[in-house]
C-alpha positions in Angstrom: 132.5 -8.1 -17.9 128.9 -7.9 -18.4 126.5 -9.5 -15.5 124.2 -12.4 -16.0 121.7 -10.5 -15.6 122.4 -7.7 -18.7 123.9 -10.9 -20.8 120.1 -11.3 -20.5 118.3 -8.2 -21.7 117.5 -7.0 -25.2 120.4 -6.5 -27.2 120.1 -2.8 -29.3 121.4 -3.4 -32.8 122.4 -1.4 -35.9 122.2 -3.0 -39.5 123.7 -1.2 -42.4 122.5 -2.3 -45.5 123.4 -1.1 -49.1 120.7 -2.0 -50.2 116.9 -1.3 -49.5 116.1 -4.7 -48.3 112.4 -5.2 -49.0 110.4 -5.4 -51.1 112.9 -8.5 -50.8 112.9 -9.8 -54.5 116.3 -11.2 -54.6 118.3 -13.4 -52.6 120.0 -10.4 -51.2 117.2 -8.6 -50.2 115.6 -11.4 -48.4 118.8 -12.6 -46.8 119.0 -8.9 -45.4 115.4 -8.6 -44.3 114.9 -12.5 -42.9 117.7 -11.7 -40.6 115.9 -8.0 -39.6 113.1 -9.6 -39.0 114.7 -12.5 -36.7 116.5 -10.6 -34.5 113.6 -7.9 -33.9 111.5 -11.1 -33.5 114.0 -12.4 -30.5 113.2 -9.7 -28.2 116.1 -7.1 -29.8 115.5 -3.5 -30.5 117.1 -2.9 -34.1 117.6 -0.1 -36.1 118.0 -0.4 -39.9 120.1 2.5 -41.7 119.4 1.5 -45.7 121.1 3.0 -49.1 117.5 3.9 -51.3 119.1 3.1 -54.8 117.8 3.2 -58.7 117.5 -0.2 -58.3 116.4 -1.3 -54.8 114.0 1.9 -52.8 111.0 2.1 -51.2 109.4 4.5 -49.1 109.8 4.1 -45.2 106.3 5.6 -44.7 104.9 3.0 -46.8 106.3 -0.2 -44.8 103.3 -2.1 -43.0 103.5 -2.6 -39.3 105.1 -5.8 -39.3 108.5 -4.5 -40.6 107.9 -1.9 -37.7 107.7 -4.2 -34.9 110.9 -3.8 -32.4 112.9 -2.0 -35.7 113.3 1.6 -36.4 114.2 2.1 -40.3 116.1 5.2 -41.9 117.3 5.8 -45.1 119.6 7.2 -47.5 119.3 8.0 -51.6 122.3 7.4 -52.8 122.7 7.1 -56.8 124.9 3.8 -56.9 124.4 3.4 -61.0 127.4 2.4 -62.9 129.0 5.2 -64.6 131.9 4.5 -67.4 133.8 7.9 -66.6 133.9 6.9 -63.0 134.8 3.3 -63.9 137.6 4.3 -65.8 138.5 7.3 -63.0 138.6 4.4 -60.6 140.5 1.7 -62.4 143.1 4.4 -63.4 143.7 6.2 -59.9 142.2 4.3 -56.9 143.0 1.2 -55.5 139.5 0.7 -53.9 137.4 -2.0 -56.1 134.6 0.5 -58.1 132.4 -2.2 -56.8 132.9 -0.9 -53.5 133.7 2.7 -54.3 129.7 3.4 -55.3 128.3 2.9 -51.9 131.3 5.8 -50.6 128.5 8.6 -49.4 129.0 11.1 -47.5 125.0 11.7 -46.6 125.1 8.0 -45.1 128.6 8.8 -43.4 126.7 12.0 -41.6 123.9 10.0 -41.0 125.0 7.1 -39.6 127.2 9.6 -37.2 124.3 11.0 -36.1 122.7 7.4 -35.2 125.5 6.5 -33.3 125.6 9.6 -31.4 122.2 9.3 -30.3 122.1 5.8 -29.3 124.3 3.5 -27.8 124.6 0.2 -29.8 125.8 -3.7 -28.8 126.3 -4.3 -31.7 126.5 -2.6 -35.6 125.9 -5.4 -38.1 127.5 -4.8 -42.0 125.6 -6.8 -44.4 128.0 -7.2 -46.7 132.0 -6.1 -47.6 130.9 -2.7 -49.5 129.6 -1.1 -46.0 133.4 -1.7 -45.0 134.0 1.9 -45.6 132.6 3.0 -42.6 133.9 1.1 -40.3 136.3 4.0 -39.1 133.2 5.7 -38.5 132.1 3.2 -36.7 135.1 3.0 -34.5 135.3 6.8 -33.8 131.4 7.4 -32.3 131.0 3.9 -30.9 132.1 0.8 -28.8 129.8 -1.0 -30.7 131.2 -4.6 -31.6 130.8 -4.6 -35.2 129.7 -7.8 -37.0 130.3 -8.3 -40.6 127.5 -10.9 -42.3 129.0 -12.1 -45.4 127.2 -13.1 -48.2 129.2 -14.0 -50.4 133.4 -14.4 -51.1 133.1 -11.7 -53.4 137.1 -11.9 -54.7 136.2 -15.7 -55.4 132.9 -14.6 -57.4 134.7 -12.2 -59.8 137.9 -14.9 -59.9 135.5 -17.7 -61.2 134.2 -15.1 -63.7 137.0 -14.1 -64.9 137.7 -17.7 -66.0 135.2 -17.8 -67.9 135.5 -14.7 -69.5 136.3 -14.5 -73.4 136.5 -11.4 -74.1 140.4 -10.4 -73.2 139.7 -7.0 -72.1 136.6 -7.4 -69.9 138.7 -10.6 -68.6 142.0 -8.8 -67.8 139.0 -6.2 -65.9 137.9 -8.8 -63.5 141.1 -10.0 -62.8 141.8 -6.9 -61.8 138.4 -6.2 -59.9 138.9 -9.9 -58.1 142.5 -9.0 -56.8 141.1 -5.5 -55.5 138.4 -7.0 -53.7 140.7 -9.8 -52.2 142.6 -6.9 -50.6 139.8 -5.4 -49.2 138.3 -8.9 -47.9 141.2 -9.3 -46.5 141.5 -5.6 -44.8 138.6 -5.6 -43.5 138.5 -8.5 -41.8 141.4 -7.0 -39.6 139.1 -4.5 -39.0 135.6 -6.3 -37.5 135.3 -8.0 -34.0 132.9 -10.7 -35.8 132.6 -12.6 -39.0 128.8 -13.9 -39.8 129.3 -16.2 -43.1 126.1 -17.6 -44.7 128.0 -20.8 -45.5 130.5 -23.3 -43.7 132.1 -23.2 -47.3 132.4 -19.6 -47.4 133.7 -19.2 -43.7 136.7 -22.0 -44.5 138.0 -19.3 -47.6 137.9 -16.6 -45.6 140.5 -16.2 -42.9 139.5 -15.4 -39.3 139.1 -16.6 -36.0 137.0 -19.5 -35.8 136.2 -18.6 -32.4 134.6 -15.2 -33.4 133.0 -17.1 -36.6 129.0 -17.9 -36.7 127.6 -19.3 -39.8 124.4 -18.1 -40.1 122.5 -19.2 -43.7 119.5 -17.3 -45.0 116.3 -18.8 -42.8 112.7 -19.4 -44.0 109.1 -19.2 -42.4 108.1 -23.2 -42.5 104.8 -22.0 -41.8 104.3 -19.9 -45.4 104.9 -23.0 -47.3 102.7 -26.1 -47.9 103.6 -29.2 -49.1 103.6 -30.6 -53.0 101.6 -28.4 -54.9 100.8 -29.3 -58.6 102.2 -27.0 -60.9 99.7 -25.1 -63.5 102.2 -25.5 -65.8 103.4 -29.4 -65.7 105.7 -29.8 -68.5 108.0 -26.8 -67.6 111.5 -26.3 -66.5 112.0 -22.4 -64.4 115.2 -20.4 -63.5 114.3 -17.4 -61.9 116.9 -14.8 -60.0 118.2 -11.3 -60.1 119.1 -11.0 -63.8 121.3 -7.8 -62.6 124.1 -10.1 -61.5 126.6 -11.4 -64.0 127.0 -14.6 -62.5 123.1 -15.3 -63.1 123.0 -14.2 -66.8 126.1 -16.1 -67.7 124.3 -19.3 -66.1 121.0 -18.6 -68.3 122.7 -18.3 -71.3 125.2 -21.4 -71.0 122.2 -23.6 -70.1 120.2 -22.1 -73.4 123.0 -22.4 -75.4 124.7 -26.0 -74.3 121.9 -27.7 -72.3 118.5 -26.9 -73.3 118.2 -26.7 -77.0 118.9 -30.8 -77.0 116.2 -31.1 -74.5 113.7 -29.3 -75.8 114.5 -31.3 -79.1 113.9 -34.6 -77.1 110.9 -33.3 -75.7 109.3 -30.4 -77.6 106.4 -30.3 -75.3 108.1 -28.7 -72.2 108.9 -25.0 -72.0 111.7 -23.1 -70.0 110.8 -19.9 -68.8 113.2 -17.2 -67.3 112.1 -14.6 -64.7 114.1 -11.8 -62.8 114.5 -8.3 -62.4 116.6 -5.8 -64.4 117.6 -7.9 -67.2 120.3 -5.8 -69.5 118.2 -5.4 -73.1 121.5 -7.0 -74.3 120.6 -10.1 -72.5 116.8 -10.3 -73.4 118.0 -10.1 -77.2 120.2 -12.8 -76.7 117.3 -15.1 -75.2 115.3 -14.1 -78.3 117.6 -16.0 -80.3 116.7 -19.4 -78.5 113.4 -21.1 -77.9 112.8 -20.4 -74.4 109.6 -18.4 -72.7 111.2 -15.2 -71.1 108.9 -13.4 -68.2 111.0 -11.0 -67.0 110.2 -9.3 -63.7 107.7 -11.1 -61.8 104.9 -10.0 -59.7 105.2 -12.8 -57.2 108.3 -14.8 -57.2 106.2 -17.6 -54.9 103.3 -17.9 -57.8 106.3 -18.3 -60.2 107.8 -21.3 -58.6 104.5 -22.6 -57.8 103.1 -22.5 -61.1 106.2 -24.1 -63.1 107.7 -27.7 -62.3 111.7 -28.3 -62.0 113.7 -25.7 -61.2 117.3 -25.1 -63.5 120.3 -23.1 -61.4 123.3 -23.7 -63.9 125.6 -21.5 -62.0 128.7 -21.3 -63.5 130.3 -18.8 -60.3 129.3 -17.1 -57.2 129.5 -17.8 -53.9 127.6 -18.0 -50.8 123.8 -19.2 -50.7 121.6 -19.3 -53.7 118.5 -18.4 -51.7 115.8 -19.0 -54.6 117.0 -22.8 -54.3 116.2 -22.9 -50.4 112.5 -21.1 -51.6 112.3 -23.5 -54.5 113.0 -26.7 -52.0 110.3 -25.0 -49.6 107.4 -24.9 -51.8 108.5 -28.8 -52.9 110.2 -28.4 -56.2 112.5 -30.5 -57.6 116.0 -28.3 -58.2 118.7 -29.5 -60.9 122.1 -27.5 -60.4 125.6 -27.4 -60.7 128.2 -28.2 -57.8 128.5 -24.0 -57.4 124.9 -23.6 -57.0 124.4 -26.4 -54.2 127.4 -24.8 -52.4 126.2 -24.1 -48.9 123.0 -26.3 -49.3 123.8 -29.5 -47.5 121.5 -32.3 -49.1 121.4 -34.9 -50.6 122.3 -35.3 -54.5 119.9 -37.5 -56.0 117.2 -37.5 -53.1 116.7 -34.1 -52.1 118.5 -32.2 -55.1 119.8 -32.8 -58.2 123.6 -31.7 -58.9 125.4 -32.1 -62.0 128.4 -30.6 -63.4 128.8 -30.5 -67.3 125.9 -30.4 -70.1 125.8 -34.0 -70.2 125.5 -34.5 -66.6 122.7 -31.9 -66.3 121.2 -32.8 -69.6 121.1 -36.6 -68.1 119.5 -35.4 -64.5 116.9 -33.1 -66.4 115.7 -36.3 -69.0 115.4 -38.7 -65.7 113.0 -35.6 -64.3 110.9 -35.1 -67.4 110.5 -38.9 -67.9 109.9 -40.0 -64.3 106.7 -37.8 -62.4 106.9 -40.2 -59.8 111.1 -39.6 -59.1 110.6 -35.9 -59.5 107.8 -36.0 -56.7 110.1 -38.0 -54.6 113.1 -35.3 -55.0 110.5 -32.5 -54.4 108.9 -33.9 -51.5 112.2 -35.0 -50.1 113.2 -31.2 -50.7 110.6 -29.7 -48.7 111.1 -32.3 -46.1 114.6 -31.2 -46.3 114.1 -27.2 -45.7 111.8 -27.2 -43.5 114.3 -29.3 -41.0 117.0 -27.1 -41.6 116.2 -23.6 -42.4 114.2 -21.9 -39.9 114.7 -18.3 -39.5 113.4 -18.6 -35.8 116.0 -21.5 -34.8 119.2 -19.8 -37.2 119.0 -16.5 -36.0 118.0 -17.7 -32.2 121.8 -19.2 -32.2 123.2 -16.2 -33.9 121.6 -14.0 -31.2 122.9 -16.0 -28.2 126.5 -16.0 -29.8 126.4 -12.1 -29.8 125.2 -12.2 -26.4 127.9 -14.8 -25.2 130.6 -12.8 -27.4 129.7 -9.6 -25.4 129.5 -11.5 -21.7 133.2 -12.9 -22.8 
């Protein structure tokens, strides 16, 4: 057992990401890099080992000196692209979900062997169920606890799309893709010391020992956001999130097609404009076909929200936190989405959010907010109220870092 006095000092981490985490435009990446940045900001030394990918890379000589501060970053390209021949290799003779299967490297393996072997780690941190492959690795050159933060139940995200699926083929696909990644939730939780789920929701479907359980959601900096701004753009409704993941393009293009187009015929004043990184071309055609104001990737994602009024998140599946809604509350916007969406957001429907779950239900919420200024001001003052009381980084990942510390005393 560890003395009082070590339970004290500096703990020396390792986060493995699959994923460059900044620049962080996604709620992925700023999960990632919020908690980076919160426990190097408690005192810890951390090290960062990262996958540099087609879609998320950035050069570690280039980082400012901010993201240097108590963290050491390293870095591995790996080429993570979906590829049909290995699809199809993997859905004929693995077992292993392909989702997981293209963040297998062996460069990363070797390098993060050579990490441990150097240093001597409290803990090694996954973010996320794909980094589960090197666990073993782990295990073999370390004593390390190891810590898995969840975002997401990922069998539960491709279970909910699968339901929703209609094409046969690309549903019997995810059915098979959501059973896969069930058995590897469920492996690998056999195999980790401590579970770190962003949501009380997400931590009661997954099953593990309470008493090695933290729930830790994605934190904010109250200090970078100011109250009620008015938007340059008044009569304006805004989605905007990673357009790479399916669960956000099939929201988009359900609102379009079941929600918006009676709107906008109530009220065909107010725009709805889309913005998010590496939409498919598929998917920008289809929003061509509707009357909706698509920006694609944004420079700032903060100037965006600023500069556009209520915020849509239609989710339709997922899991885990949408973080754009906690940003979107922050900077004291008024946020209309579905039960799925709010999952893992604690507030108040009708006060400090707006949660409906069909098209007439969201179509009803979205009128009241167009016709009432003075209601949707309440909501988004009520919303910013709302974050800044619960979601800051500094108080979150404080209590995460005195659990680890208690869990290694114990």
């Amino acid at each position: 057992m560890q003395t009082l006095d070590s339970q004290q000092r500096p703990l020396r981490i390792l986060v493995l990401c699959n994923k460059m985490p900044y620049p962080s435009n996604d709620g992925g990446t700023i999960a990632t890099l919020n908690m980076i940045m919160g426990l190097a900001a408690q005192g810890n030394k951390v090290d960062v080992l990262a996958m540099q990918t087609p879609k998320h890379n950035f050069p570690l000589a280039k980082l400012s000196d901010e993201l240097k501060q108590n963290i050491d970053w390293h870095s591995v390209w790996i080429d993570t692209d979906i590829k049909l021949g290995r699809l199809l290799k993997n859905l004929l003779f693995s077992k292993l979900p392909y989702n997981a299967e293209r963040f297998v490297s062996e460069e990363f393996k070797t390098k993060l062997e050579n990490l441990l072997k150097q240093n001597t780690y409290d803990i090694v941190q996954l973010e996320g169920l794909y980094l589960s492959s090197y666990i073993s690795t782990i295990r073999k050159h370390s004593k390390s606890v190891i810590s898995l933060r969840s975002h997401n139940v990922e069998a539960q995200i491709w279970e909910r799309l699968a339901e929703t699926e209609t094409n046969p083929v690309k549903r019997i696909y995810k059915r098979i893709l959501s059973r896969r990644i069930g058995k590897l939730e469920t492996q690998t939780l056999k195999q980790i010391d401590i579970l770190v789920p962003i949501t009380l929701n997400d931590a009661e479907k997954l099953p593990f020992n309470p008493q090695c359980t933290y729930v830790t959601p994605t934190g904010i900096e109250p200090q970078k956001f100011a109250p009620y701004k008015e938007p340059a753009v008044g009569k304006s409704l805004f989605y905007i999130g990673a357009l790479d993941w399916e669960p956000n393009q099939e929201a988009v293009l359900w609102f379009v097609r079941n929600v918006w187009a009676d709107v906008q015929c109530q009220h065909p004043d107010w725009e709805f404009h889309i913005a998010g990184r590496n939409a498919p071309s598929s998917f920008a055609r289809e929003l061509a076909k509707y009357p909706v104001v698509f920006d694609g990737q944004v420079a700032s994602a903060q100037e965006f929200i600023e500069r556009h009024n209520i915020m849509v998140v239609p989710l339709l599946s997922g899991s885990g936190m949408r973080i754009k809604i906690i940003e979107a509350m922050a900077h004291s916007r008024c946020v209309v989405t579905t039960p799925i969406g709010a999952e893992g957001i604690d507030a108040e429907n009708g006060r400090q959010i707006l949660i409906g779950s069909s098209p007439d239900e969201l179509k009803t919420l979205i009128l009241k907010a167009i016709g009432d200024a003075e209601y949707t001001r309440s909501v988004a003052d009520e919303a910013f109220a709302y974050t800044n009381a619960n979601f800051s980084n500094r108080v979150i990942i404080s209590g995460l870092n005195q659990f680890y510390k208690q869990w290694l005393q114990r």
